[in-house]
mmCIF file of the protein (N, C-alpha, C, O) and its ligand, coordinates in Angstrom:
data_MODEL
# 
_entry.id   MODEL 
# 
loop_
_entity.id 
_entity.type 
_entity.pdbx_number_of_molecules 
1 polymer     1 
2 non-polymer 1 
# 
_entity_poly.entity_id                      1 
_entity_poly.type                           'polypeptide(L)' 
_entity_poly.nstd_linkage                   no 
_entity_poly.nstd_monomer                   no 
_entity_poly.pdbx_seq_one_letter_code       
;(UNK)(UNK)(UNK)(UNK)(UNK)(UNK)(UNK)(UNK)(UNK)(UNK)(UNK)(UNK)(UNK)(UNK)(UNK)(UNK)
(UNK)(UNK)(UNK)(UNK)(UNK)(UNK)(UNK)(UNK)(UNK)(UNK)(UNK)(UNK)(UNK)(UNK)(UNK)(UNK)
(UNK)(UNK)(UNK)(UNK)(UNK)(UNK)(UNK)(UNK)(UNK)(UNK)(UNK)(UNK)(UNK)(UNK)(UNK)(UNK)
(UNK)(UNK)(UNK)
;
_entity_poly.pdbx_seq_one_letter_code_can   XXXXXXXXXXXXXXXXXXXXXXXXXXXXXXXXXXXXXXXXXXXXXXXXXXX 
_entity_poly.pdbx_strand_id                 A 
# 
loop_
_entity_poly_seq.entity_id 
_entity_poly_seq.num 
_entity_poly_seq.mon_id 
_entity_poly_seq.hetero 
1 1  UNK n 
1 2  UNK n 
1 3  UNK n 
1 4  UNK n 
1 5  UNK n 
1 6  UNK n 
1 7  UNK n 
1 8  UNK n 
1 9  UNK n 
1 10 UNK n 
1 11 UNK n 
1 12 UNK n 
1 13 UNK n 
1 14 UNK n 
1 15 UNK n 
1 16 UNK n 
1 17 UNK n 
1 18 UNK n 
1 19 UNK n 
1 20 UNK n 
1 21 UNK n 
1 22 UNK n 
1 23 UNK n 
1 24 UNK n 
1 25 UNK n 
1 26 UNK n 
1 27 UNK n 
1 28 UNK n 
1 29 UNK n 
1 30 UNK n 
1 31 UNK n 
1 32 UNK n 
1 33 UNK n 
1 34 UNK n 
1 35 UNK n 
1 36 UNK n 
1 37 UNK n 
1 38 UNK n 
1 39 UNK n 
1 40 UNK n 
1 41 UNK n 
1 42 UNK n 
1 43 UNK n 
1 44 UNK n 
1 45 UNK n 
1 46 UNK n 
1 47 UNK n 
1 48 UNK n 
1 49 UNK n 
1 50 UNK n 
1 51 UNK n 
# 
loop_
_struct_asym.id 
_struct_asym.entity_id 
A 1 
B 2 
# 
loop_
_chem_comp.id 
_chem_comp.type 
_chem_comp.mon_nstd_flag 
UNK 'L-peptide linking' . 
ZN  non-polymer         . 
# 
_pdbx_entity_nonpoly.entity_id   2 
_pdbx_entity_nonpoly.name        ? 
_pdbx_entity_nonpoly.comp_id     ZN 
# 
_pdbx_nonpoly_scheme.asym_id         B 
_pdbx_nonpoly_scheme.entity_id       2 
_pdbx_nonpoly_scheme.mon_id          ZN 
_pdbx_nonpoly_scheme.ndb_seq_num     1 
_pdbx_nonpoly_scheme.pdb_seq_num     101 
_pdbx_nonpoly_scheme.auth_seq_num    101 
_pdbx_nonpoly_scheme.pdb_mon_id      ZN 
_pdbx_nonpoly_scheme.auth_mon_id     ZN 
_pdbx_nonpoly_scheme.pdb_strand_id   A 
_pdbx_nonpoly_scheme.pdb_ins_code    . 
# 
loop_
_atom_site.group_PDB 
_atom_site.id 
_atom_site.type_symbol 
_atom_site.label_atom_id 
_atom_site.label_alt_id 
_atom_site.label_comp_id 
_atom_site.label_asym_id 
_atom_site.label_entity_id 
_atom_site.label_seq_id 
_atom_site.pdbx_PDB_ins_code 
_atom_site.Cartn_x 
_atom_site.Cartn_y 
_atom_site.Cartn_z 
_atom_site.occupancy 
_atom_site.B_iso_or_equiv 
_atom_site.pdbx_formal_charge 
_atom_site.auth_seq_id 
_atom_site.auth_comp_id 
_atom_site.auth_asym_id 
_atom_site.auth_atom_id 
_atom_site.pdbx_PDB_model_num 
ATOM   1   N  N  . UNK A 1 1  ? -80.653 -18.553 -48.882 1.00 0.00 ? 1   UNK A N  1 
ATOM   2   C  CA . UNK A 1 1  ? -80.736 -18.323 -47.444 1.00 0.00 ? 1   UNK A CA 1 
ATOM   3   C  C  . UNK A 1 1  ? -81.317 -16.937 -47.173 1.00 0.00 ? 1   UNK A C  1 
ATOM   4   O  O  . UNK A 1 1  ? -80.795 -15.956 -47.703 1.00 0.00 ? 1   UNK A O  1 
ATOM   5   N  N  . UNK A 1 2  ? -82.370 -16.816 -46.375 1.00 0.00 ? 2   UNK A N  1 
ATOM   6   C  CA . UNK A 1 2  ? -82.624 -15.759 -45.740 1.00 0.00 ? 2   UNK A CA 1 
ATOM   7   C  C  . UNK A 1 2  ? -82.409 -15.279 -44.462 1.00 0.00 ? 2   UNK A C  1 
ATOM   8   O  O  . UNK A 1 2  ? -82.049 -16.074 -43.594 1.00 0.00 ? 2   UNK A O  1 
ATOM   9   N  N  . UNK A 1 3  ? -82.614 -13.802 -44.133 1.00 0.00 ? 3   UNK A N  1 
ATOM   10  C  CA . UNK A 1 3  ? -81.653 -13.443 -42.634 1.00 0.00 ? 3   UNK A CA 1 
ATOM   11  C  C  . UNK A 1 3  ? -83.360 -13.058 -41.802 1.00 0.00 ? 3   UNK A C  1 
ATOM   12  O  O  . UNK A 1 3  ? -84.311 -12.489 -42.337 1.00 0.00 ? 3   UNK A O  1 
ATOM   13  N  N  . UNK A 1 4  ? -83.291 -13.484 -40.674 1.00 0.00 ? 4   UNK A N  1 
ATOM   14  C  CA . UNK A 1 4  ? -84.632 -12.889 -40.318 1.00 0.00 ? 4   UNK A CA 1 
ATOM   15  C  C  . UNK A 1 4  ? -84.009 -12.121 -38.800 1.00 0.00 ? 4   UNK A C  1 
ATOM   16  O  O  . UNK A 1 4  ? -83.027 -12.487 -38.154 1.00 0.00 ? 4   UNK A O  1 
ATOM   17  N  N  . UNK A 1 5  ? -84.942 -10.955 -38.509 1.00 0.00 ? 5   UNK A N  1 
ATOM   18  C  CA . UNK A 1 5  ? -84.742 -10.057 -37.044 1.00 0.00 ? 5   UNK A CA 1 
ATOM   19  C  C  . UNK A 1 5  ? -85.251 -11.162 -35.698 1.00 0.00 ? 5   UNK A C  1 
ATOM   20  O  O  . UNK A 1 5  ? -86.474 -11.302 -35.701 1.00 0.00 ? 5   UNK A O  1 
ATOM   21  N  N  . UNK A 1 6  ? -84.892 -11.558 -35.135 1.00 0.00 ? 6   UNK A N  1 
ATOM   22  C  CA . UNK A 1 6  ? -85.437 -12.012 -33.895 1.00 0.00 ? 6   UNK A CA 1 
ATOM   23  C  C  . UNK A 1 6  ? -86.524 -11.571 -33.181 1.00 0.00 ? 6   UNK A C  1 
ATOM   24  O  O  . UNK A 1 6  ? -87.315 -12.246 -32.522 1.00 0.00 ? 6   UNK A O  1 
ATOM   25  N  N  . UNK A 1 7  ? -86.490 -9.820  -33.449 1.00 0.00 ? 7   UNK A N  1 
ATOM   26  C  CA . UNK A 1 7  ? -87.326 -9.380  -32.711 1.00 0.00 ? 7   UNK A CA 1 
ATOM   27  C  C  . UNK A 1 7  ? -88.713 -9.380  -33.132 1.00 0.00 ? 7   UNK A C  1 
ATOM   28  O  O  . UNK A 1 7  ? -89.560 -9.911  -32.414 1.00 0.00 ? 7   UNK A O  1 
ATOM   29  N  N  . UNK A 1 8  ? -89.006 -8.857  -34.179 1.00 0.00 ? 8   UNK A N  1 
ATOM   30  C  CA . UNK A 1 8  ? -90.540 -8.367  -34.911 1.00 0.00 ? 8   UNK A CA 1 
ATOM   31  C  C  . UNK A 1 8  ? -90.774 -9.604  -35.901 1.00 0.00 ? 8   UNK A C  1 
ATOM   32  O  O  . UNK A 1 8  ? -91.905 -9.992  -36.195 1.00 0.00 ? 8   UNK A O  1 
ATOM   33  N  N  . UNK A 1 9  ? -89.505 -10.232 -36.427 1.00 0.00 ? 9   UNK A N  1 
ATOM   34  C  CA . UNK A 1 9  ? -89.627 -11.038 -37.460 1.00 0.00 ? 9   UNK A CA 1 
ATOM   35  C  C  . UNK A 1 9  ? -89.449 -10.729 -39.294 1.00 0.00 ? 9   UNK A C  1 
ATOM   36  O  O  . UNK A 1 9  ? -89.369 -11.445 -40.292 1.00 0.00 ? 9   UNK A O  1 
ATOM   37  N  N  . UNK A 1 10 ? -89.447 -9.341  -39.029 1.00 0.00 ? 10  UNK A N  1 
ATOM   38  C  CA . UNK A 1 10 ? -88.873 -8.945  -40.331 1.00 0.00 ? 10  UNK A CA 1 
ATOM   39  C  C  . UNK A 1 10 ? -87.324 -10.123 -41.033 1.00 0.00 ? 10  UNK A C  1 
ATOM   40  O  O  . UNK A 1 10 ? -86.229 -10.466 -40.586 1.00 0.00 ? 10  UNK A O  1 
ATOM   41  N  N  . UNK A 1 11 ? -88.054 -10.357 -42.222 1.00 0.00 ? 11  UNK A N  1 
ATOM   42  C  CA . UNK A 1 11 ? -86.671 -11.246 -43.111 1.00 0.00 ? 11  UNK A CA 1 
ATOM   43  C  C  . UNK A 1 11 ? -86.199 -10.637 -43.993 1.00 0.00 ? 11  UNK A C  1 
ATOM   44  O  O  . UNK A 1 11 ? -86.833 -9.863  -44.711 1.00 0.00 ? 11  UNK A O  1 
ATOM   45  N  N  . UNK A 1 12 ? -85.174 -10.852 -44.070 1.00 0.00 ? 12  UNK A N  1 
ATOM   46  C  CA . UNK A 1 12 ? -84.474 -9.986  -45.800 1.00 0.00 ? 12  UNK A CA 1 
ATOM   47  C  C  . UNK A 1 12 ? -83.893 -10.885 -46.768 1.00 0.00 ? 12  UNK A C  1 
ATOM   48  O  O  . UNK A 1 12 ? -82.888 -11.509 -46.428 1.00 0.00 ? 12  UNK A O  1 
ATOM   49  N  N  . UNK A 1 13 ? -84.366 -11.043 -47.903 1.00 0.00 ? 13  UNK A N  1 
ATOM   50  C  CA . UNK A 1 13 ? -84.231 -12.190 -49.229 1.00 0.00 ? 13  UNK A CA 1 
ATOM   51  C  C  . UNK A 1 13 ? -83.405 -11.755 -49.864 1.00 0.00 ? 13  UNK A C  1 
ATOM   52  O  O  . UNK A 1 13 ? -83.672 -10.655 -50.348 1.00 0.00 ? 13  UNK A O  1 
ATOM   53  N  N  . UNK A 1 14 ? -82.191 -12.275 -50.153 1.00 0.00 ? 14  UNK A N  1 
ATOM   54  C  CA . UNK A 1 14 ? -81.249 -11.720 -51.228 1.00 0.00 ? 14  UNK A CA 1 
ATOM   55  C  C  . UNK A 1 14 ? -81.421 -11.552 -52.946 1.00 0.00 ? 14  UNK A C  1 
ATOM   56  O  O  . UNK A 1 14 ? -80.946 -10.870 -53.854 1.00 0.00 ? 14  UNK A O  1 
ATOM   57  N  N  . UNK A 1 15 ? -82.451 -12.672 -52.743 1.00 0.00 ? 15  UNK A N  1 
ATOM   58  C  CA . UNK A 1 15 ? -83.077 -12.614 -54.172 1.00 0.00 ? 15  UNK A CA 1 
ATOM   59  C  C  . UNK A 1 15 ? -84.030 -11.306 -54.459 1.00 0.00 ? 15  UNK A C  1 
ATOM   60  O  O  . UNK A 1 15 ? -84.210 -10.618 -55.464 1.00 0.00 ? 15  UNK A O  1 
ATOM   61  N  N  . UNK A 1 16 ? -84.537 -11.273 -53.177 1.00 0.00 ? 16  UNK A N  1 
ATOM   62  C  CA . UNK A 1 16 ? -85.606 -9.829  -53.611 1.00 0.00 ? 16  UNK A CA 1 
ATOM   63  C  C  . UNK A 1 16 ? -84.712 -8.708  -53.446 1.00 0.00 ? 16  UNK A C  1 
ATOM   64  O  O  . UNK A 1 16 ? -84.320 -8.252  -54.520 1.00 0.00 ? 16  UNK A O  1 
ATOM   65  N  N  . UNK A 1 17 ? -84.279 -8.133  -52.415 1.00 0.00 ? 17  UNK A N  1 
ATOM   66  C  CA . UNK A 1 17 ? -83.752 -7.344  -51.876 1.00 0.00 ? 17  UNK A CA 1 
ATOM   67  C  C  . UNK A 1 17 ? -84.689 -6.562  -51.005 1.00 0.00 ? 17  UNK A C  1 
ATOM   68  O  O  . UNK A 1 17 ? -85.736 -7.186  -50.827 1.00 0.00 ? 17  UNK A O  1 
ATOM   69  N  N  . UNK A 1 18 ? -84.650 -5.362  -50.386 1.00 0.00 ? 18  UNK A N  1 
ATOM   70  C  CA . UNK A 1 18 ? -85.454 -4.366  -50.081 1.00 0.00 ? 18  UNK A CA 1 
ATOM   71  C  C  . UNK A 1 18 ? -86.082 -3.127  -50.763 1.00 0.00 ? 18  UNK A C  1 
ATOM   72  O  O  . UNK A 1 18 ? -85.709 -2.118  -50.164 1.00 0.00 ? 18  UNK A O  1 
ATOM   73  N  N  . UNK A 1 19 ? -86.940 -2.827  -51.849 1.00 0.00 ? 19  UNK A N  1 
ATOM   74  C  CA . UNK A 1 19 ? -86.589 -1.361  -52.401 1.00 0.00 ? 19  UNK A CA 1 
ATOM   75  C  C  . UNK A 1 19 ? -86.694 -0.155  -51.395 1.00 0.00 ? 19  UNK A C  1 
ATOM   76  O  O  . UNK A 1 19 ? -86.053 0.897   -51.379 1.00 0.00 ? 19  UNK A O  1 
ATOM   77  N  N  . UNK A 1 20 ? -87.938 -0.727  -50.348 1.00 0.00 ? 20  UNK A N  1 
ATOM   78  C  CA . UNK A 1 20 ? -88.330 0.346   -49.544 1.00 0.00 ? 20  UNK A CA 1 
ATOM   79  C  C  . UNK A 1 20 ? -86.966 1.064   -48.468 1.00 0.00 ? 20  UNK A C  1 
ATOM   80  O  O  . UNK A 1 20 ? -86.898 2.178   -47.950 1.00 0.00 ? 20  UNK A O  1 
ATOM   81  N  N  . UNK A 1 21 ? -86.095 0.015   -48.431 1.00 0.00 ? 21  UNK A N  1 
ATOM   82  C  CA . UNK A 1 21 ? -84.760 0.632   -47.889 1.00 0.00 ? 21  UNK A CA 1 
ATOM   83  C  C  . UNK A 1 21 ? -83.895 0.874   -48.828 1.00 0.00 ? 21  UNK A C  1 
ATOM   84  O  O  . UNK A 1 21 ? -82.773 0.939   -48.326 1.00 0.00 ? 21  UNK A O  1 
ATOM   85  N  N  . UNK A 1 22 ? -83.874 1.105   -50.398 1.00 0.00 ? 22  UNK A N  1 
ATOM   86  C  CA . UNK A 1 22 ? -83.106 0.935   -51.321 1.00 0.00 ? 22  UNK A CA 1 
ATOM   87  C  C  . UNK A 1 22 ? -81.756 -0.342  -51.461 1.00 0.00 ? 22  UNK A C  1 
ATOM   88  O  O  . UNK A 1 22 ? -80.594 -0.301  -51.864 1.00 0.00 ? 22  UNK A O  1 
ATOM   89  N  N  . UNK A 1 23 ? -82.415 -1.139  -51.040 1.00 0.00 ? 23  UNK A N  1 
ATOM   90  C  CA . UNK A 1 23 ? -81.777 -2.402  -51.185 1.00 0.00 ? 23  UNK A CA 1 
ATOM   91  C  C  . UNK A 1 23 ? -82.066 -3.079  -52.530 1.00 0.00 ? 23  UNK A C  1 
ATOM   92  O  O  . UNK A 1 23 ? -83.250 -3.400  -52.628 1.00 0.00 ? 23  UNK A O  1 
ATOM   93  N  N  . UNK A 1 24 ? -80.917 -3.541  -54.145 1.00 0.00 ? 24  UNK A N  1 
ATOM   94  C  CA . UNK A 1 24 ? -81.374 -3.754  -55.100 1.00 0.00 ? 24  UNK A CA 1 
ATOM   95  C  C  . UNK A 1 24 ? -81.744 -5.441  -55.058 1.00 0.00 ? 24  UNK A C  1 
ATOM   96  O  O  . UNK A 1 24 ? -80.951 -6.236  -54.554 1.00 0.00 ? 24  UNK A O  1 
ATOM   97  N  N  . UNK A 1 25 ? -82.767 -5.780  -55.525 1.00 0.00 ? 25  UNK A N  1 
ATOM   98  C  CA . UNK A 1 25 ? -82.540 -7.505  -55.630 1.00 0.00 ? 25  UNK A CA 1 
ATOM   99  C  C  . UNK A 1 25 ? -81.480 -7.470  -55.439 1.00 0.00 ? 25  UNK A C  1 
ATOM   100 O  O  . UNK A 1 25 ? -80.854 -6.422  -55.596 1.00 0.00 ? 25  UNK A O  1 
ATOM   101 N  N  . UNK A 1 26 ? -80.628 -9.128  -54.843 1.00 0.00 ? 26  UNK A N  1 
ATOM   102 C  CA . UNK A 1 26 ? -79.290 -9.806  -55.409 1.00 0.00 ? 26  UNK A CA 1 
ATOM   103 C  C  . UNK A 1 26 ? -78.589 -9.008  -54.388 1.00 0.00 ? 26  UNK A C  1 
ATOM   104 O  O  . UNK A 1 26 ? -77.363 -9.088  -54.311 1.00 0.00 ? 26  UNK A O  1 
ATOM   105 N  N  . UNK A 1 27 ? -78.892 -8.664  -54.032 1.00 0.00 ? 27  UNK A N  1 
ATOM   106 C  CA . UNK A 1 27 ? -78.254 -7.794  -52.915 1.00 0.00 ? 27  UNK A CA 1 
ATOM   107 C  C  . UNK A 1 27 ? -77.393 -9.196  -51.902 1.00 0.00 ? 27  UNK A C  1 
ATOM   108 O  O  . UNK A 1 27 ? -78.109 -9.473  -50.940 1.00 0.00 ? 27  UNK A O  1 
ATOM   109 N  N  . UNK A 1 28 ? -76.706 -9.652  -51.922 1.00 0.00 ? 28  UNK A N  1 
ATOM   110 C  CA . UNK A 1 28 ? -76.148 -10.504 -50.748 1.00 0.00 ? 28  UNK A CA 1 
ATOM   111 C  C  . UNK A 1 28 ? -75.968 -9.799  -49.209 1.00 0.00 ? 28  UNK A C  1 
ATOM   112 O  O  . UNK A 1 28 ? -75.222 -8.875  -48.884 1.00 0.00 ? 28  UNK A O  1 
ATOM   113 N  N  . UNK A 1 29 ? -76.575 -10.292 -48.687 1.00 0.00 ? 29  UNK A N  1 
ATOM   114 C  CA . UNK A 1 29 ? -76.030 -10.429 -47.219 1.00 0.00 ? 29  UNK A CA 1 
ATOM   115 C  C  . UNK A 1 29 ? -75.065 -9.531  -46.520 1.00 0.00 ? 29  UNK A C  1 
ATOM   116 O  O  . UNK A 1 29 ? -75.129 -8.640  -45.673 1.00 0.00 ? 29  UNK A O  1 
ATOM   117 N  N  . UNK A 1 30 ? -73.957 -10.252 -47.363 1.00 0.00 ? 30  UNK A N  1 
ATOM   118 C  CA . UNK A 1 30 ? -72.330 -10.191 -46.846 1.00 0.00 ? 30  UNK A CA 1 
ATOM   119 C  C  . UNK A 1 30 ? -72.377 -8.677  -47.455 1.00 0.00 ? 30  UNK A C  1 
ATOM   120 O  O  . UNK A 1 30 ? -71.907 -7.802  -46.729 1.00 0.00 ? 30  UNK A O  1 
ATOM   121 N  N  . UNK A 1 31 ? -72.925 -8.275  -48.776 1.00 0.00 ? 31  UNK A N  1 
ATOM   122 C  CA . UNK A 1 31 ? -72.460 -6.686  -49.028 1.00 0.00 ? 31  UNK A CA 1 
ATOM   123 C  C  . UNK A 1 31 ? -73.752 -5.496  -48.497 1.00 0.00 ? 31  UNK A C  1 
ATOM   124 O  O  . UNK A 1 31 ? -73.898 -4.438  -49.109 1.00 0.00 ? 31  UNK A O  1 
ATOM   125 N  N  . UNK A 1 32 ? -74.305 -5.732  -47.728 1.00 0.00 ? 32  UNK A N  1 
ATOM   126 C  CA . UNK A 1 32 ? -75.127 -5.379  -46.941 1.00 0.00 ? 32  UNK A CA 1 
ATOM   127 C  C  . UNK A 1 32 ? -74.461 -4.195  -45.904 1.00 0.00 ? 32  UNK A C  1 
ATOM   128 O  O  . UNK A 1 32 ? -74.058 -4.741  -44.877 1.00 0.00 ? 32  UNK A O  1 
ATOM   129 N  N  . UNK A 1 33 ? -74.283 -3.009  -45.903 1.00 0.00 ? 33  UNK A N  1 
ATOM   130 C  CA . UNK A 1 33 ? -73.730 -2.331  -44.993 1.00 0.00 ? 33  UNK A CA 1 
ATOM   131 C  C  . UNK A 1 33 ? -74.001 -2.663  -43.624 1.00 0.00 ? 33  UNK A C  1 
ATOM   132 O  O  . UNK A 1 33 ? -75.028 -3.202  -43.210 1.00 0.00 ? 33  UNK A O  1 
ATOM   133 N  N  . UNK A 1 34 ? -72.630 -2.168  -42.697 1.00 0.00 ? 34  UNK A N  1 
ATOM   134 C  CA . UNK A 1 34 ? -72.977 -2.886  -40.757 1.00 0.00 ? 34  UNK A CA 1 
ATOM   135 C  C  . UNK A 1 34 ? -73.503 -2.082  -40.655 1.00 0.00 ? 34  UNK A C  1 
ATOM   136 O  O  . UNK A 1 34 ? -73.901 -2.251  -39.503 1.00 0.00 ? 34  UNK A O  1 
ATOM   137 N  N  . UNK A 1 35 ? -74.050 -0.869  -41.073 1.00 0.00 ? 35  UNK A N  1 
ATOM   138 C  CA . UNK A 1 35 ? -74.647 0.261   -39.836 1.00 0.00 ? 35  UNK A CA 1 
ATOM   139 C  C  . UNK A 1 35 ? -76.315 0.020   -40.310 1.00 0.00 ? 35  UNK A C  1 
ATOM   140 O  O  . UNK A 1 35 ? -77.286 0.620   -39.848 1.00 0.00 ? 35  UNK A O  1 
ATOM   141 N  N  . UNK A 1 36 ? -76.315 -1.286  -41.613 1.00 0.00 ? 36  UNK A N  1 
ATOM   142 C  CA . UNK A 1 36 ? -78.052 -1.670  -41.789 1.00 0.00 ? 36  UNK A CA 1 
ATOM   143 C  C  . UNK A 1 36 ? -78.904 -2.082  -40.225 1.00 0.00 ? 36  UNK A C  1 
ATOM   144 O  O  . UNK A 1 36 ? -78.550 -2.942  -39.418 1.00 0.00 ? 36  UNK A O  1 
ATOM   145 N  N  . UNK A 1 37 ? -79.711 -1.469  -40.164 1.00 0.00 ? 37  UNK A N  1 
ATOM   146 C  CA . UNK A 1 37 ? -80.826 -1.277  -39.426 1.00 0.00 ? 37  UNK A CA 1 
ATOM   147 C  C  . UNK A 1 37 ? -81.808 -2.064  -39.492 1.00 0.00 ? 37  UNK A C  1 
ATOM   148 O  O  . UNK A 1 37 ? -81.959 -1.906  -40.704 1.00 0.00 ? 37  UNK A O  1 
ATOM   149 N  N  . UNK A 1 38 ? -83.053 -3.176  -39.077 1.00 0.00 ? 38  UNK A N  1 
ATOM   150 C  CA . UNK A 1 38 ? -84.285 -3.777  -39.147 1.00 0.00 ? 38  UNK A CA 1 
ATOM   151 C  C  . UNK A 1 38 ? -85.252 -2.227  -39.601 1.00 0.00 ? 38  UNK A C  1 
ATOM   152 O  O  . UNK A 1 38 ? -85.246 -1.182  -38.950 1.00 0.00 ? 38  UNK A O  1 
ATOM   153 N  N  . UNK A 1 39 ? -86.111 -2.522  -41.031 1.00 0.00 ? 39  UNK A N  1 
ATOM   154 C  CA . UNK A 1 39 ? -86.340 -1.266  -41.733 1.00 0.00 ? 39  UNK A CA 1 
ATOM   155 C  C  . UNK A 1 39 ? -87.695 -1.129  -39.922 1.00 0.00 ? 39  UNK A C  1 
ATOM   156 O  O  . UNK A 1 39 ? -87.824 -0.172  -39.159 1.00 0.00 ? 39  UNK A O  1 
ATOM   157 N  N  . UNK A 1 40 ? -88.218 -2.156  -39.896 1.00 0.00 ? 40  UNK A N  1 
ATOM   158 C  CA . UNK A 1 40 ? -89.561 -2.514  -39.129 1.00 0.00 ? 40  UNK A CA 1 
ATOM   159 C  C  . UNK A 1 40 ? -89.266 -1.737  -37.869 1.00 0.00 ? 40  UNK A C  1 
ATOM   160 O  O  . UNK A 1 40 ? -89.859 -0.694  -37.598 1.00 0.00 ? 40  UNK A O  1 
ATOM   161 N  N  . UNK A 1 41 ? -87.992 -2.471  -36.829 1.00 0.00 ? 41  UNK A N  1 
ATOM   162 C  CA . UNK A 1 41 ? -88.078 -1.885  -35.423 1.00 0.00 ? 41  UNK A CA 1 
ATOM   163 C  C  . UNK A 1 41 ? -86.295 -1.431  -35.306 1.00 0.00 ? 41  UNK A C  1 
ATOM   164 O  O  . UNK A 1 41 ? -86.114 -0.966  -34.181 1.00 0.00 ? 41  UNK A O  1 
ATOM   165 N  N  . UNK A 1 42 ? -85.519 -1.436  -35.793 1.00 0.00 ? 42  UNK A N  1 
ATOM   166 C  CA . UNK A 1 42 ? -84.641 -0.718  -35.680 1.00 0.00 ? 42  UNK A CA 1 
ATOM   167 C  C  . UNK A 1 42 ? -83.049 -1.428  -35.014 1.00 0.00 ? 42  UNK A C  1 
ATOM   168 O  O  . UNK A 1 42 ? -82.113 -0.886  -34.426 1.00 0.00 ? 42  UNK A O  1 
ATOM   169 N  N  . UNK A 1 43 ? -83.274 -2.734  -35.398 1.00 0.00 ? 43  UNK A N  1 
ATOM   170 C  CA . UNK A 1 43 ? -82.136 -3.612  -34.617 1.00 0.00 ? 43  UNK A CA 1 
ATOM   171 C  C  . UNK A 1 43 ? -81.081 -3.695  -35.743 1.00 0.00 ? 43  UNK A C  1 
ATOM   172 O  O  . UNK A 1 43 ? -81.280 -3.381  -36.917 1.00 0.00 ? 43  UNK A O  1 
ATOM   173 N  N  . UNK A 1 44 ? -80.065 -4.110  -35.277 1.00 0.00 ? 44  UNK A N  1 
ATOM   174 C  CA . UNK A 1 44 ? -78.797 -4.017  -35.757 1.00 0.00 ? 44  UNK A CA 1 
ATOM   175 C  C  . UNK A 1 44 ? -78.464 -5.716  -36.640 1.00 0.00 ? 44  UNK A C  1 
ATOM   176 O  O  . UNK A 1 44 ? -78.758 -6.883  -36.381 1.00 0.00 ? 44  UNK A O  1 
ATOM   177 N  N  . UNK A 1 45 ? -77.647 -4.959  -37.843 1.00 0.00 ? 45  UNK A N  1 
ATOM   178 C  CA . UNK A 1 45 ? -77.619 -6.223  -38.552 1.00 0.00 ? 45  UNK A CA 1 
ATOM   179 C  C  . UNK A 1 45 ? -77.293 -7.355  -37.716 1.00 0.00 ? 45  UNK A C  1 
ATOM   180 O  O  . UNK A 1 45 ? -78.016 -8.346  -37.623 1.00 0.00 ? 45  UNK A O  1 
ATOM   181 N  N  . UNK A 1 46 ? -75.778 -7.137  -36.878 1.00 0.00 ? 46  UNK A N  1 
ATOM   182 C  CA . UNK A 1 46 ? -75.303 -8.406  -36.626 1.00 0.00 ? 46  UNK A CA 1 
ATOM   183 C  C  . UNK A 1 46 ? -76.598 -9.320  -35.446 1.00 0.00 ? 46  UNK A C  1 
ATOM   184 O  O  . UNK A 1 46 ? -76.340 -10.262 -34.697 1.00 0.00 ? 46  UNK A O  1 
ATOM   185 N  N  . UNK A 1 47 ? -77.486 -8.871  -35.577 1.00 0.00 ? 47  UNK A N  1 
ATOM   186 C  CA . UNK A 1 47 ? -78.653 -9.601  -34.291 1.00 0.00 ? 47  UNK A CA 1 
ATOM   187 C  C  . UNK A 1 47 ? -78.984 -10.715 -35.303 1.00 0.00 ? 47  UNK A C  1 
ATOM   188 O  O  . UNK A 1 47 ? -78.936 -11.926 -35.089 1.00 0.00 ? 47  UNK A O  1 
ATOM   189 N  N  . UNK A 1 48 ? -79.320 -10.105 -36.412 1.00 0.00 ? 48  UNK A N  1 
ATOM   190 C  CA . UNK A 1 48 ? -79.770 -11.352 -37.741 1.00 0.00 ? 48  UNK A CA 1 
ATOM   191 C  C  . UNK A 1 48 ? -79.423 -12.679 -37.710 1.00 0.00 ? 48  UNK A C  1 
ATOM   192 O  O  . UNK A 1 48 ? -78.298 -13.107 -37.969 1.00 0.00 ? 48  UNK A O  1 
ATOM   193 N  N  . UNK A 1 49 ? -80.550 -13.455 -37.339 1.00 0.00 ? 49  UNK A N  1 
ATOM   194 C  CA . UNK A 1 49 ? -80.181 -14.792 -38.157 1.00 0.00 ? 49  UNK A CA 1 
ATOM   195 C  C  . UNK A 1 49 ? -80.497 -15.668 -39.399 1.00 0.00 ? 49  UNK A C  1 
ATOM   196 O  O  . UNK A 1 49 ? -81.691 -15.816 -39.657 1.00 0.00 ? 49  UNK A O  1 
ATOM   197 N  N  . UNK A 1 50 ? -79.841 -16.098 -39.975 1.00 0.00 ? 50  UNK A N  1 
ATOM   198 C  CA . UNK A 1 50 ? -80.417 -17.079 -41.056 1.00 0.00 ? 50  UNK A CA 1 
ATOM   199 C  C  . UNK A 1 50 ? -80.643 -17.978 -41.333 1.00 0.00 ? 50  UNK A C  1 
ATOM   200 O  O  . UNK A 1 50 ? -79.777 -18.849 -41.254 1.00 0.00 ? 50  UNK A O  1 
ATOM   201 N  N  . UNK A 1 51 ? -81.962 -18.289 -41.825 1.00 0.00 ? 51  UNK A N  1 
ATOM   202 C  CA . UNK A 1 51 ? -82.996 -19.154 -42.085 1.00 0.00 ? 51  UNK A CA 1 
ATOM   203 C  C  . UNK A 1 51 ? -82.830 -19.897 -43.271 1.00 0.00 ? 51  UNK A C  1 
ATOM   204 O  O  . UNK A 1 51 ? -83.689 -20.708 -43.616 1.00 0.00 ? 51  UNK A O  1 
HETATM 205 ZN ZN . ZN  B 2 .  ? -86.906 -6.090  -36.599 1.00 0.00 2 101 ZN  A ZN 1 
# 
């Protein structure tokens, strides 16, 4: 499952992760800090939905 921003469309893959936000592959979701940010425009995790 992937989480995508509503707004810009940025997605985040648990399999990949993010490096550019220091996110490692495998990274799940759920251990994803709340104060994570959209790296793109700046929205708040809980806006995320998944795809
Ligand atoms: Zn966004």
């Amino acid at each position: 499952m992937k989480y995508m921003c509503p707004v810009c469309g940025y997605s985040y893959d648990p399999e990949l992760g993010d490096m550019s936000i220091d996110i490692s592959p495998g990274t799940a979701w759920e251990d994803i800090p709340d104060d994570f940010a959209c790296p793109v425009c700046g929205l708040g995790k809980e806006a995320f939905y998944s795809i």
